[in-house]
N, C-alpha and C positions, 0 to 999 in steps of 0.2 A: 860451390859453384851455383849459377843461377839455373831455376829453372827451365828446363826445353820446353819449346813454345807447346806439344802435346801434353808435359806434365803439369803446366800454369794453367792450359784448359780442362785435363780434368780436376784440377785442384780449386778453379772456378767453376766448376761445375757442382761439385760437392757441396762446396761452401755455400753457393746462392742458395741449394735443397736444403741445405740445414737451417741457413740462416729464415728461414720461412718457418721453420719449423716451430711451434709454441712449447713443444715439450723440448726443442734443445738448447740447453745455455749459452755453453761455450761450444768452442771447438780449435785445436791447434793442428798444426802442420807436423807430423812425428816423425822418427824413424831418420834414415839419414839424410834427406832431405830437410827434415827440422832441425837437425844437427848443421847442417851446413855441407855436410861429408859427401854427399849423393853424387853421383853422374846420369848420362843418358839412358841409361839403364837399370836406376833406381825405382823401385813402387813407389806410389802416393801412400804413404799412413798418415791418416787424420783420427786423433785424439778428443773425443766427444762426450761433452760432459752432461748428461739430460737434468732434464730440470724437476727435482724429489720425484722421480721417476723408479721404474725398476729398468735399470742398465740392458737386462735381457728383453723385456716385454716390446722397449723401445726396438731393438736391434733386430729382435723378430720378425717386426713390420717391415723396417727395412731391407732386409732379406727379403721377406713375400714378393714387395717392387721396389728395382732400385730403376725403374725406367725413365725418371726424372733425372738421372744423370748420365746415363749411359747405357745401352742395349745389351746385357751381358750374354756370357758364355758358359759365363762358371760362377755358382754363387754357391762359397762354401761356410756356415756355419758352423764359430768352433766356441767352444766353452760356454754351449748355453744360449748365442744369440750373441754375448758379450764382444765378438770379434764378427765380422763378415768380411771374408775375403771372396776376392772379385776378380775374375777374369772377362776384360770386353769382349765383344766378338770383333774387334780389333786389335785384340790380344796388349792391351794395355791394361795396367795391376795395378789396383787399389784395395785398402782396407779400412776397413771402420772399425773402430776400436772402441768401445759405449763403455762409460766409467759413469759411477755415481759421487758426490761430494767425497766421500769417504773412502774413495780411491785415492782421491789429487795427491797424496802426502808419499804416494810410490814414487813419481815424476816429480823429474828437474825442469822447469822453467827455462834453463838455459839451455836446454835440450828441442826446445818446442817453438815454434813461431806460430804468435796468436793469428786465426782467420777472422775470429769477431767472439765478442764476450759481453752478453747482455746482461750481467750481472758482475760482483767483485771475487768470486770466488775462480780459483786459480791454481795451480800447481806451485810449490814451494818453490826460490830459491838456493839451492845448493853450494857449499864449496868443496870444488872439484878436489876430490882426495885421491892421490896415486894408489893404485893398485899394485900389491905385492905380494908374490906365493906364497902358499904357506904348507905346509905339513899337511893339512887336510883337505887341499886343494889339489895335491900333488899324488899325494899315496893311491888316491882311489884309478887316476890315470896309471899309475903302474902295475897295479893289481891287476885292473882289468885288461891289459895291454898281456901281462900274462897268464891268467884266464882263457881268454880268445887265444891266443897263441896255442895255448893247452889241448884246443878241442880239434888241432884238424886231425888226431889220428881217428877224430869220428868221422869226419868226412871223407878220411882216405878209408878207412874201412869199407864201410858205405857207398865208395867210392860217386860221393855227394861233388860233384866237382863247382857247379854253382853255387851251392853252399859258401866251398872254402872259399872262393873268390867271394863272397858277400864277407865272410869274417876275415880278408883280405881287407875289404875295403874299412871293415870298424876299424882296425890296426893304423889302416894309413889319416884314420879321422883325429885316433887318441894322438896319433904324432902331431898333428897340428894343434890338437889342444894342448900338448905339453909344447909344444912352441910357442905358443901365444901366452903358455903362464912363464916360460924366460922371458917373455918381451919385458912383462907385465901390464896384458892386456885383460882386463876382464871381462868376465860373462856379459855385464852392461854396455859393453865399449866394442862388443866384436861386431855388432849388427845382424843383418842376413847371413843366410848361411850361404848366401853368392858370391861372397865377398871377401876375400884370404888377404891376398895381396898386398895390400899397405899395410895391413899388422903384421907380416913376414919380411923378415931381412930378405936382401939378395943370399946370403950365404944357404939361411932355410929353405928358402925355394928351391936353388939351384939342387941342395941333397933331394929334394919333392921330385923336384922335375927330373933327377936323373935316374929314377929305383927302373927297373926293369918293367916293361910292360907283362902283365899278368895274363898266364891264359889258361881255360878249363882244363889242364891236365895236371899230372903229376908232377914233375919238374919243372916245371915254369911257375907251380904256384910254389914247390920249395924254395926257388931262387927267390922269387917274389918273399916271401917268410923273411927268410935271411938277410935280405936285402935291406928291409923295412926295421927289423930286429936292429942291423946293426949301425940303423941312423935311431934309432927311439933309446935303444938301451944306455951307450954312453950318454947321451945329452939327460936321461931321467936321471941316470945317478950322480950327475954333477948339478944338476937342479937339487935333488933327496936332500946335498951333502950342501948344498946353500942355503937351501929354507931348514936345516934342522930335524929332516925324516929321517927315521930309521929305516933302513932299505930293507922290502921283507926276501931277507936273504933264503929264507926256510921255503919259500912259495916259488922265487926263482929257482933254487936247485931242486926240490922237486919236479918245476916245470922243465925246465933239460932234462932230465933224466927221462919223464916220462915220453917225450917226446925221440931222445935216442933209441930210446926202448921199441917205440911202438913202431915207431917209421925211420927209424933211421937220420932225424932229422938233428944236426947239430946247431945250436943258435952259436952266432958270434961272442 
């Protein structure tokens, strides 16, 4: 879709600071906005290439003042300078993202809409390959799904009740990421983490949206367990038994067991 007439201004706003800039090259439009994928409630990612610069040294400065494009609120440096994420005091979201030449070969071209490029140097052309589970894609979401499952009799001991609602909610994450490896949606193609919903069938959502609401006690976070258990566990082991995994059966009956043991909790 096109731009909202506040994300064209900050994304001209951006652009005009960079484009002044003598130490920046290039610069694209990224993220799902540069995809084409974005709505109203998309960030700005702009993709910046400096010119034989150091990526961080660049990005530094820009961090110190981004006052040229907008009055912020939030200016968070992440990996060095490499990234600055921004909140306005309009609470509008942008990022910069500072790559050196020797970056560009990570990024698809067809992923990115150029802003200006005073130079030929550029992000490669791609052809787009399906994404498809695999074995090692897959096992480590089931292991870990029951792992965390493993640990609420430390939180029921403990009687950690925030806790287990926090390892509530890893469970309801890995379910979503084993739904996204049936789609066969990958890591590169899911975007923000704000955004589920178009790589989710109606059918996935519908089981999402209908699990029990969870709450800091003891039976409501069993039901919640169970509930989530017996939307994750069939659909992993008919994913296991399409990509070629061996399901680690020794780790799940362990995990039952220890769990009837401890709390009385039986998984589906």
């Amino acid at each position: 879709m096109a731009l909202t007439a506040d994300q064209q201004a900050l994304t001209d706003a951006i652009t005009a600071v960079l484009a002044r800039d003598a130490e920046i090259e290039a610069a694209w439009l990224a993220g799902s906005l540069g995809r084409g994928e974005g709505d109203a409630f998309s960030d700005v990612d702009v993709l910046i290439l400096v010119a034989d610069r150091s990526a961080a040294e660049v990005g530094l400065r820009y961090a110190a003042d981004l006052s040229a494009i907008a009055e912020p609120a939030l200016v968070n440096p992440l990996y060095g300078c490499r990234i600055v994420n921004v909140v306005t005091t309009d609470w509008r979201r942008f990022d910069l993202s500072f790559v050196e030449a020797g970056d560009l070969a990570r990024y698809d071209s067809a992923k990115l809409q150029p802003l200006f490029n005073r130079g030929r140097r550029a992000p490669p052309s791609r052809e787009p390959q399906p994404y498809r589970a695999t074995a090692e894609s897959v096992l480590p979401l089931i292991n870990e799904f029951l792992r965390v499952a493993g640990l609420l009799p430390v939180a029921v001991g403990r009687q950690e009740w925030i806790l287990a609602l926090s390892g509530l909610e890893i469970l309801r994450r890995l379910t979503v990421d084993l739904m996204l490896e049936e789609n066969g949606v990958g890591p590169a193609e899911r975007g923000g983490a704000l955004r589920r919903n178009p790589f989710l069938t109606l059918e996935q959502r519908a089981a999402l949206e209908g699990l029990a609401p969870a709450g800091a006690d003891r039976d409501r976070l069993f039901v919640a367990n169970q509930e989530i258990a017996a939307v994750f566990l069939p659909r992993a082991r008919r994913l296991a038994e399409r990509v070629g995994a061996q399901w680690p059966s020794v780790f799940e009956e362990a995990t039952r067991r220890h769990l009837l043991a401890q709390v009385g909790l039986e998984l589906p």
